[in-house]
N, C-alpha and C positions, 0 to 999 in steps of 0.2 A: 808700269805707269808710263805715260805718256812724257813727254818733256816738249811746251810750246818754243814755236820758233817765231821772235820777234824781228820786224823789220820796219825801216819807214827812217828811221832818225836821220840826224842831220843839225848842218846850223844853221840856225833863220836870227834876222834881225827881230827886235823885239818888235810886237804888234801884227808879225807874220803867225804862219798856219803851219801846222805839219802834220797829216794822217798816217797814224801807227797800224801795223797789221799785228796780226798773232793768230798763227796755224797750230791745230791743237786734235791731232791725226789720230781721235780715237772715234770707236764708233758709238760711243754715247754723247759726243760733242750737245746734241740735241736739247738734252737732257742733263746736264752740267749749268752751275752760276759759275760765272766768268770773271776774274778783276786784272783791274793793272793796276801796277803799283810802282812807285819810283821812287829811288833812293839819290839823294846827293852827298857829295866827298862831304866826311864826318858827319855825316845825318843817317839817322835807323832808316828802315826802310818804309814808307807807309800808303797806305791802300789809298788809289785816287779814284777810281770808280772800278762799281761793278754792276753788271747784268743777269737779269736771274734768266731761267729756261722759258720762262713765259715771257721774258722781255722788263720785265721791271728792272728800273737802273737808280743808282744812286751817287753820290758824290760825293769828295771831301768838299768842305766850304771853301777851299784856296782855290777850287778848280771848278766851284756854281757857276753853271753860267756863259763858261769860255769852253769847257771839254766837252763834247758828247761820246756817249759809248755807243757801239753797235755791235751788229750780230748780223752773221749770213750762215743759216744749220748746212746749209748746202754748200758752202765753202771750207767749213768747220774752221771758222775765220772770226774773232771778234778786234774791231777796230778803236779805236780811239782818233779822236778829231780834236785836235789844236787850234783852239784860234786867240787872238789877243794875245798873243806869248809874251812873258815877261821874262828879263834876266832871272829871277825867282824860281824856275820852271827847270832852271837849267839840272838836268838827273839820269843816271839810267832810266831807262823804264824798262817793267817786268809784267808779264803775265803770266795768270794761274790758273789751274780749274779748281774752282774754290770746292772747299775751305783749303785744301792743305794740300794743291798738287805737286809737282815737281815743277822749280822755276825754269824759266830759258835763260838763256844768256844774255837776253837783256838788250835794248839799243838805245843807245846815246842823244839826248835833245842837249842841244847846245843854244842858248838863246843868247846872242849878242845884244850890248846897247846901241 
């Protein structure tokens, strides 16, 4: 199995942007639904958006609105786009190839007040 490799984190003031990457170096990337998912200290971990292979994406309601997902099959890259950040936000974030791939290790948003 694959294991994605996340990048992009960082700390932003709250109401800033951060664009998340995730490389996921197999040759069905194509043909894979895709999620991120972010966990904060003493919080489970839970699914913030995902992408299917045809492009359909969906949200958690915490993140309507302000997140977008994306997808480049020729990158084998799905991103995540930050904007309105709230202290609230603040989490690892993980990406998977859904349902059940192997996680990355995850990168750190930090949203300041």
């Amino acid at each position: 199995q694959v294991q994605p490799v996340e990048s992009g984190g960082g700390l932003v003031q709250a109401g800033g942007s951060l664009r998340l990457s995730c490389v996921a170096s197999t040759s069905t990337f194509s043909s894979n639904a895709m999620g991120w998912y972010r966990q904060a200290p003493g919080k489970q971990r839970e699914l913030v958006a995902q992408i299917s292979s045809a492009g359909i994406t969906n949200y958690a309601d915490s993140v309507q609105g302000r997140f977008t997902i994306s997808r480049d099959n020729a990158k084998k890259t799905v991103y995540l786009q930050m904007n309105s950040l709230r202290p609230e936000d603040t989490a690892g974030y993980y990406c998977r190839i859904l349902p059940l791939g192997l996680w990355g290790e995850g990168t750190l948003v930090t949203v300041s007040t």
